[in-house]
C-alpha positions as CSV (number, residue, x, y, z in Angstrom):
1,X,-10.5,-17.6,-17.6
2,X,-10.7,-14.9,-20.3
3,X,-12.3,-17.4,-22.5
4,X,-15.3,-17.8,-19.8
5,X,-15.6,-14.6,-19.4
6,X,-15.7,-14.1,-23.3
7,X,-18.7,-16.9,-23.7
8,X,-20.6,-16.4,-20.1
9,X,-20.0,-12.7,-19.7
10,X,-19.7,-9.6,-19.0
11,X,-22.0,-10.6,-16.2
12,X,-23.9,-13.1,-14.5
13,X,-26.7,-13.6,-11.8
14,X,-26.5,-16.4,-9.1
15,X,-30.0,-16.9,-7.5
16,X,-29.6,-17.8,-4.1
17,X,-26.2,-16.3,-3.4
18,X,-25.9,-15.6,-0.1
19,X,-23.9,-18.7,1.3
20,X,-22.9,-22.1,0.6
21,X,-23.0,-23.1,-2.9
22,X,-24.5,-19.6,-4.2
23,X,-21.3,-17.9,-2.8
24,X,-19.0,-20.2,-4.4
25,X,-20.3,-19.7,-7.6
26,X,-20.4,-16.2,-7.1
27,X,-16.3,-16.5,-6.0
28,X,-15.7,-19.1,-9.2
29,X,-17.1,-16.1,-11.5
30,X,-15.4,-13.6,-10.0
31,X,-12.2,-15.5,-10.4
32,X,-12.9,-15.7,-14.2
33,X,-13.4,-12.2,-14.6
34,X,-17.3,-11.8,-14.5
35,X,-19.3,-9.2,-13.2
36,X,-22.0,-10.3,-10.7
37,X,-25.8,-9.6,-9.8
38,X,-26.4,-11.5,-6.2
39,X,-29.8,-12.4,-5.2
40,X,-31.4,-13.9,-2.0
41,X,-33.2,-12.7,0.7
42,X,-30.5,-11.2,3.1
43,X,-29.3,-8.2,2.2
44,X,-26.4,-8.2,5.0
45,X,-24.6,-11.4,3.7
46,X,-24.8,-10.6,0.1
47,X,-22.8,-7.3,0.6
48,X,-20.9,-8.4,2.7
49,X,-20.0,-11.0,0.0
50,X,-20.1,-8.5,-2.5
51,X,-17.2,-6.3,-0.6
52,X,-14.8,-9.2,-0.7
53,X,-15.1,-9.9,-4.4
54,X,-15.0,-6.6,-5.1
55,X,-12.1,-6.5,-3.3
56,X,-10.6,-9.7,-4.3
57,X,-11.2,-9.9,-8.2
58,X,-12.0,-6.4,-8.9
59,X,-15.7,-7.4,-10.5
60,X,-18.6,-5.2,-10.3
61,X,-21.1,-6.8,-8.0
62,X,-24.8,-5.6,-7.6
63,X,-27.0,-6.8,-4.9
64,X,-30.5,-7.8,-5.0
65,X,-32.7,-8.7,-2.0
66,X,-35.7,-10.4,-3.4
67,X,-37.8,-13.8,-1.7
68,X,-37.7,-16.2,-4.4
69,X,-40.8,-18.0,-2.9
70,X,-43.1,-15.0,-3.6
71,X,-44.6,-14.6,-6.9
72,X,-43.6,-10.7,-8.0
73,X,-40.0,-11.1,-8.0
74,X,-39.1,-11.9,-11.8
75,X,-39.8,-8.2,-12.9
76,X,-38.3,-6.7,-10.0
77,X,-35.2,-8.9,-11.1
78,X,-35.8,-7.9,-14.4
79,X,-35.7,-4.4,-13.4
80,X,-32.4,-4.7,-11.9
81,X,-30.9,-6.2,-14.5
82,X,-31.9,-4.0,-17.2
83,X,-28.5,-2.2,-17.8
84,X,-26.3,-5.1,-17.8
85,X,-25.4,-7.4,-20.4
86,X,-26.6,-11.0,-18.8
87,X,-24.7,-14.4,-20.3
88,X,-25.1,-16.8,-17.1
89,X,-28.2,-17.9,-15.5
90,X,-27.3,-19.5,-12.5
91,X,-30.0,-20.7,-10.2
92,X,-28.9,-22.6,-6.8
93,X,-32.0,-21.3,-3.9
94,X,-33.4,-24.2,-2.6
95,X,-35.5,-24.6,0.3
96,X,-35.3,-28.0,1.8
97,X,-38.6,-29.3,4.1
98,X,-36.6,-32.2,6.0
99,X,-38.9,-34.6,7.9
100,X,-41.4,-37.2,7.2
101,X,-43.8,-35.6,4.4
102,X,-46.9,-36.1,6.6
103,X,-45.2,-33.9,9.2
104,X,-44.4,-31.6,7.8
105,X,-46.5,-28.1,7.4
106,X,-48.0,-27.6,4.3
107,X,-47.1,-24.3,3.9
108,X,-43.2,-25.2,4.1
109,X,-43.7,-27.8,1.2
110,X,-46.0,-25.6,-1.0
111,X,-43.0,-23.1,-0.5
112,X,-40.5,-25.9,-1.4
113,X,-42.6,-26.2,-4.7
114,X,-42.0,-22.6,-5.1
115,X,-38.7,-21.9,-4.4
116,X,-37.1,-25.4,-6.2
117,X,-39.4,-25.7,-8.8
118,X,-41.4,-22.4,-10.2
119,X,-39.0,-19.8,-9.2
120,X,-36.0,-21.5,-11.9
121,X,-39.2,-21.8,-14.2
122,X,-39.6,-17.9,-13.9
123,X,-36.3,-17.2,-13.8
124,X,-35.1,-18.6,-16.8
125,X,-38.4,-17.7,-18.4
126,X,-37.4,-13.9,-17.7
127,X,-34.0,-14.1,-19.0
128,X,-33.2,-17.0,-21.7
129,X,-35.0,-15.1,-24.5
130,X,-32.4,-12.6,-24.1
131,X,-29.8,-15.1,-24.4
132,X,-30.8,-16.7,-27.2
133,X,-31.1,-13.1,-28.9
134,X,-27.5,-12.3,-28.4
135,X,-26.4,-15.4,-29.7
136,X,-24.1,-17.1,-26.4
137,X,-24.3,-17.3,-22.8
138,X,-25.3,-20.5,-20.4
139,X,-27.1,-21.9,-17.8
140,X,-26.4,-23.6,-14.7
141,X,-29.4,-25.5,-12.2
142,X,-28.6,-27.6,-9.3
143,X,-30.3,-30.6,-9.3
144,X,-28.9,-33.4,-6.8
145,X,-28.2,-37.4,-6.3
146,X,-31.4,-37.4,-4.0
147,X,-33.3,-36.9,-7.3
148,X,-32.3,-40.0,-9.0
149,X,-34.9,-41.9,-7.0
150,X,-37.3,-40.9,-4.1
151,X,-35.6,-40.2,-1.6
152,X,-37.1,-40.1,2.3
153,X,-37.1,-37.1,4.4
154,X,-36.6,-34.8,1.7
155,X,-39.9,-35.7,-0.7
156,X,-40.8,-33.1,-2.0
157,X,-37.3,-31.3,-2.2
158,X,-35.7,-34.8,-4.1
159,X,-38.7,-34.5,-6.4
160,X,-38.1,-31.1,-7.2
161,X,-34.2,-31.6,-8.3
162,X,-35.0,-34.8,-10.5
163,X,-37.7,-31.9,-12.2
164,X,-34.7,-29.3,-12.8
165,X,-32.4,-32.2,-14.4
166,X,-34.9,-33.0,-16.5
167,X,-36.0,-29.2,-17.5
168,X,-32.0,-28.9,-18.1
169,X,-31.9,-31.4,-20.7
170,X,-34.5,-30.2,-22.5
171,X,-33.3,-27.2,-22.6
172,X,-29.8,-28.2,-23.3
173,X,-31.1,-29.9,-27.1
174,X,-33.7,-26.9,-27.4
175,X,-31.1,-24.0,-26.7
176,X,-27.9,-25.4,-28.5
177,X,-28.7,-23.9,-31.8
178,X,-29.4,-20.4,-30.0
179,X,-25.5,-21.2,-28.3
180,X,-26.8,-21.3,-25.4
181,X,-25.6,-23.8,-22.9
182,X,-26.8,-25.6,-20.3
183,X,-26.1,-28.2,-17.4
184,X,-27.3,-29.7,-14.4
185,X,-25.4,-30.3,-11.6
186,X,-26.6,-33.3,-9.6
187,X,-24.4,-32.6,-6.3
188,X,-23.8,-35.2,-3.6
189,X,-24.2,-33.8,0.0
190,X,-22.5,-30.8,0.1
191,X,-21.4,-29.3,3.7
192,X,-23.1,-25.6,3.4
193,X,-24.4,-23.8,6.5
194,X,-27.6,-25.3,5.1
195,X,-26.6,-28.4,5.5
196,X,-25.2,-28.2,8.8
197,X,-28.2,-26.9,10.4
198,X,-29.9,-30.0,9.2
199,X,-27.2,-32.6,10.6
200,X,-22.8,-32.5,11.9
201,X,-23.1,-35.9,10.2
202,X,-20.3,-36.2,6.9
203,X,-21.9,-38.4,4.0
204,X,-19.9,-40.5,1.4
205,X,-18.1,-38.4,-1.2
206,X,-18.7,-35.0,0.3
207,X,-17.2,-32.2,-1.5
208,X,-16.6,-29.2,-0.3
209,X,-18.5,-25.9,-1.9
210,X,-16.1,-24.4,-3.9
211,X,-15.3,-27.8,-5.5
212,X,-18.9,-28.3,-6.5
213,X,-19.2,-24.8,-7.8
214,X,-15.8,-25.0,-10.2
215,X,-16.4,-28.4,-11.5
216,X,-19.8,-27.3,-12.5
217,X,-18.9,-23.9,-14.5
218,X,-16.1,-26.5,-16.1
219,X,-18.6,-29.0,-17.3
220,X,-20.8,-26.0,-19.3
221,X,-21.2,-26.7,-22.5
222,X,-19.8,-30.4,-22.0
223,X,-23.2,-31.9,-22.2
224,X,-26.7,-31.6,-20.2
225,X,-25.6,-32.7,-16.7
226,X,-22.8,-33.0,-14.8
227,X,-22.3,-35.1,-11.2
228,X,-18.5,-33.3,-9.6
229,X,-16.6,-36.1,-7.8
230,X,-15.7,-39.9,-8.8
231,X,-17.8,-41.3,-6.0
232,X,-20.5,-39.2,-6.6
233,X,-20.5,-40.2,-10.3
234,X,-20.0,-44.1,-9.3
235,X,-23.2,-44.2,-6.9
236,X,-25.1,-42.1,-9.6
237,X,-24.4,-45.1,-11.9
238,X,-25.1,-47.5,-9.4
239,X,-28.7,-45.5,-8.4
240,X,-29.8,-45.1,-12.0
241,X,-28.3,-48.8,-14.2
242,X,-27.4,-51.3,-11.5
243,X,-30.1,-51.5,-8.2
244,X,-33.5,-52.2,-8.4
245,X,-35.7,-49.3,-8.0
246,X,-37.0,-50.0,-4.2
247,X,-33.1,-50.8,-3.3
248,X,-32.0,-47.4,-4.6
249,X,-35.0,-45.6,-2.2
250,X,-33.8,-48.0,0.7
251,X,-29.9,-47.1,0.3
252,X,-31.1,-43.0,0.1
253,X,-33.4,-43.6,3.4
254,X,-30.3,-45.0,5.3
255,X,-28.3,-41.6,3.9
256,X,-31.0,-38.9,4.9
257,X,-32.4,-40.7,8.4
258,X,-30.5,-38.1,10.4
259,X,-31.6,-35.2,8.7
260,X,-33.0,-32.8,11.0
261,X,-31.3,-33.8,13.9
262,X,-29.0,-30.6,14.1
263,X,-25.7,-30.7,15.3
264,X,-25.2,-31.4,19.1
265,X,-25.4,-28.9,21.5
């Protein structure tokens, strides 16, 4: 844990912190001794998050309310940031249009474009030169098994994580003499509030947040991507070497036809 907090710290800011995934990599941090900067959009769940690391750990946490789908927020960010020493990037906010692409409302997947795909641009655009300055420090983006292939019902979302795997290992060959590290997490379904508000259906080799969140800060500077769980990693093989390309989208459709029927009532 020291040794994390040696390489990644003194602190760290997790983009899209509130819940879910964002929290547990806010808790894994904490855990290894780093001091936090939270960002989302709620202000009420990231203190309240914020009181029980605090309380738990003993970190310094600073919250951030900032909408990740506008365009001003990398200098307010940067603002908030600028009397702390940064080492880890970590961006998890994701907005997820569920439906059939031609239903949905444009406006929801421009914002998907936004949030998934030019707000990690900004971000790390706003903060890596920094990194590289000092010499250390890492990066973490969530990609996901949906964008291995298309994947149905989630489009434009699927086509936005197979973009932030690829960005990572670019970056992870560009940034290695700077020692910076990065990694991609591509994440089987993973049972955050999120997700539940989309479907109460469990899919194949599920793991829950915290496991996601700790195997990923594990795998930094490991290699360019990581995918947590042996199932997970088997059907990743299976997506990417073994089925043709139209049998890969097929088996994703039959995974992601009950998205956005909500749980029962």
């Amino acid at each position: 844990m020291t040794d994390f907090a040696e390489r990644y710290g003194p602190w760290a800011v997790v983009a899209g912190a509130s819940e879910g995934l964002g929290a547990s990599f806010a808790a894994g941090l904490a855990r290894r001794g780093v001091h936090l900067v939270l960002v989302a959009r709620r202000m009420p769940l990231l203190l309240r998050l914020a009181d029980g690391l605090r309380s738990e750990h003993g970190v310094e946490v600073r919250c951030v309310a900032l909408d990740l789908g506008d365009g001003a927020w990398p200098e307010a960010l940067r603002e908030a940031t600028a009397d702390v020493d940064l080492g880890l990037l970590v961006y998890n906010a994701a907005m997820v249009p569920v439906g059939r692409f031609v239903d949905v409302e444009g406006d929801a997947l421009e914002r998907s474009v936004r949030v998934n795909v030019l707000a990690p641009v900004r971000f790390l655009r706003a903060f890596l030169p920094t990194l590289c300055a000092r010499g250390r420090g890492g990066v973490v983006l969530m990609s996901s098994l949906s964008g291995l292939q298309g994947t149905p019902r989630v489009a434009t979302y699927a086509a936005a994580k197979a973009f932030n795997a690829i960005l990572a290992e670019g970056l992870w060959h560009e940034l290695r003499g700077d020692g910076v590290d990065v990694v991609a997490c591509s994440a089987g379904a993973v049972p955050t509030p999120g997700y539940r508000r989309s479907t109460d259906r469990d899919a194949p080799g599920m793991l829950a947040p915290d496991v996601v969140a700790n195997r990923t800060l594990e795998a930094l500077g490991r290699g360019p991507g990581v995918v947590p769980g042996a199932l997970n990693r088997f059907m990743a093989q299976v997506l990417r070497r073994v089925l043709p390309r139209r049998t890969a989208i097929r088996l994703m459709a039959a995974n992601t036809r009950h998205l956005g029927d909500g749980p029962p009532p």
